[in-house]
C-alpha positions in Angstrom: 102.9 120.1 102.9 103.7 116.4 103.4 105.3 115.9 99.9 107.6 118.7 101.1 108.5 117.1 104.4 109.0 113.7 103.1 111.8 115.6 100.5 113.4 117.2 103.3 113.6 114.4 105.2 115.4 112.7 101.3 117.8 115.2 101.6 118.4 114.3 105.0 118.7 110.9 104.4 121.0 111.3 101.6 123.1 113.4 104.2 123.4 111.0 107.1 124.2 108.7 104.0 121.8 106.5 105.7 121.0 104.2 102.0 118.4 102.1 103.6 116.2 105.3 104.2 117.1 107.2 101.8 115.4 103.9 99.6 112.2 103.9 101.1 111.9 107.7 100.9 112.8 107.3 97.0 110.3 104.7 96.6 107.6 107.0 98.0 108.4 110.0 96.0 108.5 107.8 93.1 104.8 106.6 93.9 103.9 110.2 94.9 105.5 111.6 91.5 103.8 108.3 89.2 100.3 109.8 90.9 100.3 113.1 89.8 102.1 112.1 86.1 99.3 109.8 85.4 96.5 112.1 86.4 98.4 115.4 85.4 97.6 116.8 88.9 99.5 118.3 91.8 98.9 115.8 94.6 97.8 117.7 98.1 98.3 115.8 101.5 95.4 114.5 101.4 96.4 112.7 97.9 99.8 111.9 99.4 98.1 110.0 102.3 96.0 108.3 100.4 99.2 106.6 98.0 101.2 106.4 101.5 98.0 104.2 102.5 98.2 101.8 99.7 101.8 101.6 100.1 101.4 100.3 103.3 98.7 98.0 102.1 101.0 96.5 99.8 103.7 95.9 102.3 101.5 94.7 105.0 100.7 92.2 102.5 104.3 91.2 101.5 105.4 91.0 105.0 102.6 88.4 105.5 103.6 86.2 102.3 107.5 86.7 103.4 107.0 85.2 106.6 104.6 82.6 105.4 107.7 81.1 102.8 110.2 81.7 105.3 111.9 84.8 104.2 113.5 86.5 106.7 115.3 88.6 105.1 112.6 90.0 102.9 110.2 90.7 105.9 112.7 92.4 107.2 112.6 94.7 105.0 109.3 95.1 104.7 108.9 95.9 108.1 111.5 98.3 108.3 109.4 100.0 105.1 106.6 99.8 106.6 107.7 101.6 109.7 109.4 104.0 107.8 105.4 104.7 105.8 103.8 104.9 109.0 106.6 108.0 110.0 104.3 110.6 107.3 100.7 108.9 108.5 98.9 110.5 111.1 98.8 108.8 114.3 96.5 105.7 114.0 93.0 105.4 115.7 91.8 103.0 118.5 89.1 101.0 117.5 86.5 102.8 120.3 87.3 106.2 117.8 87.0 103.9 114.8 83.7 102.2 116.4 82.2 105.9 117.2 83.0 107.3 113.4 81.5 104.5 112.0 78.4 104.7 114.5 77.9 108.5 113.4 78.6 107.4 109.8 75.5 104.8 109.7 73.4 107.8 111.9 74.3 110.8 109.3 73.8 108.3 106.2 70.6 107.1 107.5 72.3 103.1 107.0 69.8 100.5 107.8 71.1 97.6 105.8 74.5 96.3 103.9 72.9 98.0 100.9 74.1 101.2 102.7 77.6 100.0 103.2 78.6 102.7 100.4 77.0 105.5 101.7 78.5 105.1 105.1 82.0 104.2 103.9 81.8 107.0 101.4 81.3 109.2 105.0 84.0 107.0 106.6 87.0 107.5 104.4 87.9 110.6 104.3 88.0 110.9 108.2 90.1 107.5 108.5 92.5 107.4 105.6 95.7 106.5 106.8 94.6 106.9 110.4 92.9 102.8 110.5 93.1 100.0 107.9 90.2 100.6 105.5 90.1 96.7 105.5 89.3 96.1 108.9 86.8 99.5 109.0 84.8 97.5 106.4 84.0 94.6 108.7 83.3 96.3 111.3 80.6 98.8 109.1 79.4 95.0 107.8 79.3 93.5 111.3 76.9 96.9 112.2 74.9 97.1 109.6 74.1 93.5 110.0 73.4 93.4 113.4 
């Protein structure tokens, strides 16, 4: 399982005394651990990916404001996070896989207009999380369904 992985890889960290790691890791099973307190579930990988994906979201973001007021330091180490998130995602689509899953997607939900959008990202997200920003899939399931 990927929760298990990413506490190996803690213990691992904590080993190599590697702190900078061993804080991103933390930070994860913290958001990983918050998950299944609030919901009183067991998260599976699927679960995991799915707080690893906002995770990233949030960084992404943060890097972007960082950079925008001119702190270096602090998108530093939100890029160094987010590589260290993108270690326990699955290797990210092209946008010619993305642009075929979505094509299938508007096929299987029968999508004709933007009122569809749902149906066919309902389709979509499973297949893509954590392997393509949800974000940019949604513009291009827009652009399609408006063209």
């Amino acid at each position: 399982m990927l929760k298990t992985q990413i506490q190996e890889e803690m213990k691992a960290a904590m080993k190599g005394r590697d702190k900078r790691r061993l804080g991103v890791i933390r930070l994860i099973l913290a958001a990983v651990k918050q998950r299944e307190v609030d919901e009183r579930i067991e998260l599976d990988d699927t679960q995991v990916l799915v707080v690893l994906d906002k995770m990233l979201k949030q960084r992404r973001d943060s890097l972007d404001q960082y950079r925008q007021a001119g702190r270096n330091d602090l998108a530093d180490q939100e890029a160094y996070e987010i590589d260290v998130l993108k270690e326990y995602l699955p290797e990210a689509l092209g946008e010619a896989e993305i642009l075929s899953l979505i094509t299938a997607a508007i096929e299987n939900a029968g999508a004709s207009s933007i009122r569809d959008m749902g149906k066919v990202m309902g389709q979509l997200k499973p297949k893509l999380q954590g392997r393509a920003d949800m974000g940019s899939v949604s513009a291009l399931v827009k652009a399609q369904l408006n063209s």
